[in-house]
GUTORZA-941337 format. One record per residue (C-alpha): x negated, z negated, y. Coordinates in Angstrom, 3 decimals, padded with zeros to 6 digits. Layout:
<nodes>
east=X up=Z north=Y
...
</nodes>
This chain:
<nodes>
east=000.000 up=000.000 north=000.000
east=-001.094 up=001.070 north=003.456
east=-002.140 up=-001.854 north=006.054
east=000.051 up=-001.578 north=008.974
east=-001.952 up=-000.116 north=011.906
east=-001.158 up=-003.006 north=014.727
east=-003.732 up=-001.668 north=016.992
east=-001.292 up=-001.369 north=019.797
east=-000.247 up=-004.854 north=019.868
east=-003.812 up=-006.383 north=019.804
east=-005.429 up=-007.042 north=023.151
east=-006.931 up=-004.152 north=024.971
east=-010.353 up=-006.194 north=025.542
east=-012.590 up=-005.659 north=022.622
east=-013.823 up=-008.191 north=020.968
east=-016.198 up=-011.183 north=022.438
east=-019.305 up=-011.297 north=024.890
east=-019.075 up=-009.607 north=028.633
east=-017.808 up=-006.137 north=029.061
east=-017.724 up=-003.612 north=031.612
east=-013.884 up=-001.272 north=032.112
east=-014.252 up=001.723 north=033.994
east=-010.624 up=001.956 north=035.049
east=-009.101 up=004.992 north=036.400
east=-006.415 up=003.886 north=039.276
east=-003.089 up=006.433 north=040.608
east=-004.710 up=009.168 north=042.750
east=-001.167 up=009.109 north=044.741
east=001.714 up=008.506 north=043.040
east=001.833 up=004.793 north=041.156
east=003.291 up=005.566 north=038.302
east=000.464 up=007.738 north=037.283
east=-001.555 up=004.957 north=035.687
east=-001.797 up=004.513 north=032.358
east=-000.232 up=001.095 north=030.160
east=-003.779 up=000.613 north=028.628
east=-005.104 up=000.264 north=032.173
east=-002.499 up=-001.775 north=033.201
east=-003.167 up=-004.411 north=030.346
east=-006.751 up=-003.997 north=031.100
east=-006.475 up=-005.047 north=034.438
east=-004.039 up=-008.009 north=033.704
east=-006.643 up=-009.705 north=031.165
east=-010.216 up=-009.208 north=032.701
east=-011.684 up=-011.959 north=034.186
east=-012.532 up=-009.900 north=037.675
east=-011.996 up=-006.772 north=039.045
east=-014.289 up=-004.769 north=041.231
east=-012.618 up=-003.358 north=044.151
east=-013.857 up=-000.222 north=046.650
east=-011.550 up=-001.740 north=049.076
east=-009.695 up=-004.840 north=047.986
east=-006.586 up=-004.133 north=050.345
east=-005.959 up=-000.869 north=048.788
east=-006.323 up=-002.101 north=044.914
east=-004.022 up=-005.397 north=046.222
east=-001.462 up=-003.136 north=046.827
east=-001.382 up=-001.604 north=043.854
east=-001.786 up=-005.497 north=041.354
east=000.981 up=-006.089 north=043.629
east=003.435 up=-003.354 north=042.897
east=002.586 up=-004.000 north=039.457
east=003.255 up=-008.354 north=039.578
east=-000.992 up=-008.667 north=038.493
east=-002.743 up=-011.846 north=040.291
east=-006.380 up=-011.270 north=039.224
east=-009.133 up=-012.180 north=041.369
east=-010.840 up=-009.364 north=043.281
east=-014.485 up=-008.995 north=044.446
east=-015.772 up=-005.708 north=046.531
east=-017.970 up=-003.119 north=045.318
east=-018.794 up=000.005 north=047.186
east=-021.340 up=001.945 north=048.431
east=-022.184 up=-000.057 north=051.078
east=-023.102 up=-003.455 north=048.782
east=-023.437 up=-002.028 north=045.763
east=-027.495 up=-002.333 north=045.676
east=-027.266 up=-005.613 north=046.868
east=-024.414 up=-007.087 north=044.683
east=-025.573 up=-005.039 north=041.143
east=-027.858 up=-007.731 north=039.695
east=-025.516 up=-010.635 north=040.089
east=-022.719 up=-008.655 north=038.264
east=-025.163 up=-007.858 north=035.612
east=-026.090 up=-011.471 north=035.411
east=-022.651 up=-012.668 north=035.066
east=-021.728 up=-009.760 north=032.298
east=-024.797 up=-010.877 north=029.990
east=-023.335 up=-014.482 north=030.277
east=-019.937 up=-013.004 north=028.794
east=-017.464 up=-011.917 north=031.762
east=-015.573 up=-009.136 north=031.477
east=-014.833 up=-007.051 north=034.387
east=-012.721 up=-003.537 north=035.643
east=-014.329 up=-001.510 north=038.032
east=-011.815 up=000.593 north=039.979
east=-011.776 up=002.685 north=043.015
east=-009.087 up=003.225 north=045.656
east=-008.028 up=006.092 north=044.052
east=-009.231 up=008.167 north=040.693
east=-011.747 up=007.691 north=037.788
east=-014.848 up=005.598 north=039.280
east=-018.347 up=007.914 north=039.498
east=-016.757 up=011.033 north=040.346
east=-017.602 up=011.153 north=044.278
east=-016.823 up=007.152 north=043.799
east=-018.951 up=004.082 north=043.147
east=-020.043 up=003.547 north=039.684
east=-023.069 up=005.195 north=038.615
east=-025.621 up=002.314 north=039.405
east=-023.468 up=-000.845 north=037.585
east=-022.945 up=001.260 north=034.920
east=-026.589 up=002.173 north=034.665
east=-027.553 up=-001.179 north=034.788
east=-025.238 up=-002.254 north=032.050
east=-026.510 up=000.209 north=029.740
east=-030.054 up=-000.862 north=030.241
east=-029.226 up=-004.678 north=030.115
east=-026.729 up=-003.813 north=026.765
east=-023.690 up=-004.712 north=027.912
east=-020.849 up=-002.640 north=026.344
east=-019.368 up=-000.130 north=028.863
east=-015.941 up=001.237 north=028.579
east=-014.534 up=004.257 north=030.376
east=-010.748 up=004.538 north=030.358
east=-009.130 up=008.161 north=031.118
east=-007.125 up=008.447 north=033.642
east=-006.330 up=010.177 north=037.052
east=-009.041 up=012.626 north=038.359
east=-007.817 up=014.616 north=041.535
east=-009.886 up=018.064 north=040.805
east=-008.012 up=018.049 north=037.061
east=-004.383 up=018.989 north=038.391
east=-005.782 up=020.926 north=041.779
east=-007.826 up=023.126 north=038.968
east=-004.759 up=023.765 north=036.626
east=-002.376 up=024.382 north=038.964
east=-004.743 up=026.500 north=041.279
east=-004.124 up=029.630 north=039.172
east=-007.946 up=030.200 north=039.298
east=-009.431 up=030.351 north=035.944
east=-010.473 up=026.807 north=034.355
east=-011.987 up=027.987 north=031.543
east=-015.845 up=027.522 north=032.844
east=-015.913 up=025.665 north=036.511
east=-018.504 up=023.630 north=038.184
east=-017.840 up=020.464 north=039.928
east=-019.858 up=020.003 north=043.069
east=-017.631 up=017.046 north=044.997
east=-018.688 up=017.105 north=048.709
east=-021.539 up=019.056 north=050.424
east=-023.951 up=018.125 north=052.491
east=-023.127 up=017.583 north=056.003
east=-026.165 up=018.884 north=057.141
east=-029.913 up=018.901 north=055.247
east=-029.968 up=020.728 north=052.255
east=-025.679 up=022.613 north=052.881
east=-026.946 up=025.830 north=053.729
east=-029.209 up=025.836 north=050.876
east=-026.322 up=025.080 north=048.446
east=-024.047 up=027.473 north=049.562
east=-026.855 up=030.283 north=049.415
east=-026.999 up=029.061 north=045.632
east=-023.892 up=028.921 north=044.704
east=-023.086 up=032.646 north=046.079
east=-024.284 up=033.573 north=042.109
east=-021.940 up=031.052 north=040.996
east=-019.932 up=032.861 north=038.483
east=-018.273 up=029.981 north=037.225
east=-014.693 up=028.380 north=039.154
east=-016.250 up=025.778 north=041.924
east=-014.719 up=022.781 north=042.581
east=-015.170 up=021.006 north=045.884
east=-014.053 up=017.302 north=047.745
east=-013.253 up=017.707 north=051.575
east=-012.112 up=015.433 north=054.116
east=-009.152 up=016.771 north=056.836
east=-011.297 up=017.230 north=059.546
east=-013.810 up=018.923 north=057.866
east=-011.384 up=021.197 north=056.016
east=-011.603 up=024.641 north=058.058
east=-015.331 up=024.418 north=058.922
east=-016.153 up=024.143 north=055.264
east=-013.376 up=027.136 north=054.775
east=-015.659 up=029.265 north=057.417
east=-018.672 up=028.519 north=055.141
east=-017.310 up=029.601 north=052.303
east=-016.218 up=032.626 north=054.045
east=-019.693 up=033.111 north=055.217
east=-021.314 up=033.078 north=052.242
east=-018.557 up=034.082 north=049.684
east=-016.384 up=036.606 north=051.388
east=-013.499 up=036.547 north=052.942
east=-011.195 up=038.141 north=050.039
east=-012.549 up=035.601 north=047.613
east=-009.533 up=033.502 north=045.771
east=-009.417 up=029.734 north=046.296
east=-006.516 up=027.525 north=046.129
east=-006.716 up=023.838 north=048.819
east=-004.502 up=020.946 north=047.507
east=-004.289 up=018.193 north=049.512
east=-001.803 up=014.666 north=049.088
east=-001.419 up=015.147 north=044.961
east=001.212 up=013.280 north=043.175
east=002.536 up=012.199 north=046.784
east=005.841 up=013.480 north=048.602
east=003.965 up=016.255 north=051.002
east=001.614 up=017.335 north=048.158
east=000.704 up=020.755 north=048.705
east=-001.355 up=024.138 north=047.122
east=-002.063 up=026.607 north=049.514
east=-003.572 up=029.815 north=047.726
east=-004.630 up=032.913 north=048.441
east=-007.930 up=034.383 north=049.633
east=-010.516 up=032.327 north=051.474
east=-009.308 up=034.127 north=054.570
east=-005.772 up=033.354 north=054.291
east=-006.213 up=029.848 north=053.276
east=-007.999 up=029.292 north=056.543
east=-005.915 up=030.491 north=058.614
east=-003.044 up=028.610 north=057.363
east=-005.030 up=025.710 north=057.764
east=-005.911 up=026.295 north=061.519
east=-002.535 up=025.997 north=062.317
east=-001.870 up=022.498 north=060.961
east=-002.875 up=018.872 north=061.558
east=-004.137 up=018.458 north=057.953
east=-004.017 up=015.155 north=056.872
east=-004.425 up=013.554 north=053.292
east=-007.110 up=013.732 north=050.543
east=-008.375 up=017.524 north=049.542
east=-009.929 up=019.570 north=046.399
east=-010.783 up=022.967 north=047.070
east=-010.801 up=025.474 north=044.339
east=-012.813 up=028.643 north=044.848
east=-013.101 up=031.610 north=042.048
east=-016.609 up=032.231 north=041.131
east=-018.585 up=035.654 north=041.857
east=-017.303 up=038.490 north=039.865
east=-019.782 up=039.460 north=037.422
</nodes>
């Protein structure tokens, strides 16, 4: 006779000693996060905040009191050891970021680093990414793409672009509003103006939106608005 498989109703923290949870928080919309996360978050002993306020929010919404501790770029080389310390003594902590999986364009890479070299167990959760839905829904192939977050404001951009011109693969880029149309010029620059791209901005939220069309047209449509909300940009690689 088979054993029963009661996986599901065990707790989600595995097993005993400290532990690191990469968790993956609602990129807009709350309902977007996943019941595995959720349970991870109510059990850990602390979670790691970008900006407390914004994770607060979201324990809230869900009824989680759990005590919260920043960890960003600003005081993440600074703060890194102690958490490290406390791990190896047997904590267990969640690591989330205002919005998405941690390490992509987010906090994350250096704790997790130092967890692997100091052997405490790291767990990634999956979860909300924003480039994943701007990507499929961007009617640009998704077969092959290349993710390069956000450029360079100003050493080593130019040099980027010029390299990415022989991109043939589907490029996938983070912007901020007010940088939105310059980056759009660049790309026409240095891609062409009749290259496809698709711009999503606010996913998951009431005034999400896809603009596509060529690099040219998205541009201009973007000119004539007061863009507002977080952005992927989707751009078709070079034709071979």
């Amino acid at each position: 006779m088979n054993k029963k498989d009661n996986s599901n109703l065990s707790s989600p923290l595995r097993g005993t000693g400290g532990m690191l949870y990469v968790v993956p928080t609602p990129i807009g919309n709350l309902k977007d996060i996943t019941l595995r996360s959720l349970e991870v978050l109510k059990e850990v002993d602390l979670i790691l905040a970008e900006d407390t306020r914004t994770t607060s929010n979201l324990l809230n919404h869900y009824k989680i009191i759990k005590q919260l501790s920043p960890y960003h770029q600003h005081n993440e080389h600074k703060v890194v050891q102690h958490l490290v310390d406390q791990l190896s003594a047997g904590k267990k902590m969640a690591l989330v970021t205002d919005a998405g999986t941690p390490g992509i364009s987010d906090p994350a890479f250096l704790l997790i680093r130092e967890c692997i070299k100091a052997e405490i167990r790291v767990e990634s959760l999956p979860g909300p990414t924003a480039f994943v839905p701007a990507l499929v829904n961007s009617g640009i192939p998704s077969n092959r793409f290349v993710f390069e977050g956000f450029l360079p404001l100003k050493k080593g951009r130019q040099t980027l672009l010029k390299r990415l011109v022989e991109e043939d693969r589907t490029m996938i880029f983070y912007e901020s509003p007010a940088r939105l149309v310059k980056t759009l010029e660049d790309f026409i620059e240095h891609f062409t103006p009749d290259r496809s791209c698709c711009v999503s901005r606010e996913l998951t939220k009431i005034f999400e939106e896809n603009k596509r069309g060529t690099l040219r047209e998205v541009c201009n449509h973007f000119k004539e608005k007061n863009v507002k909300g977080e952005i992927v940009i989707i751009v078709a690689g070079r034709e071979k």
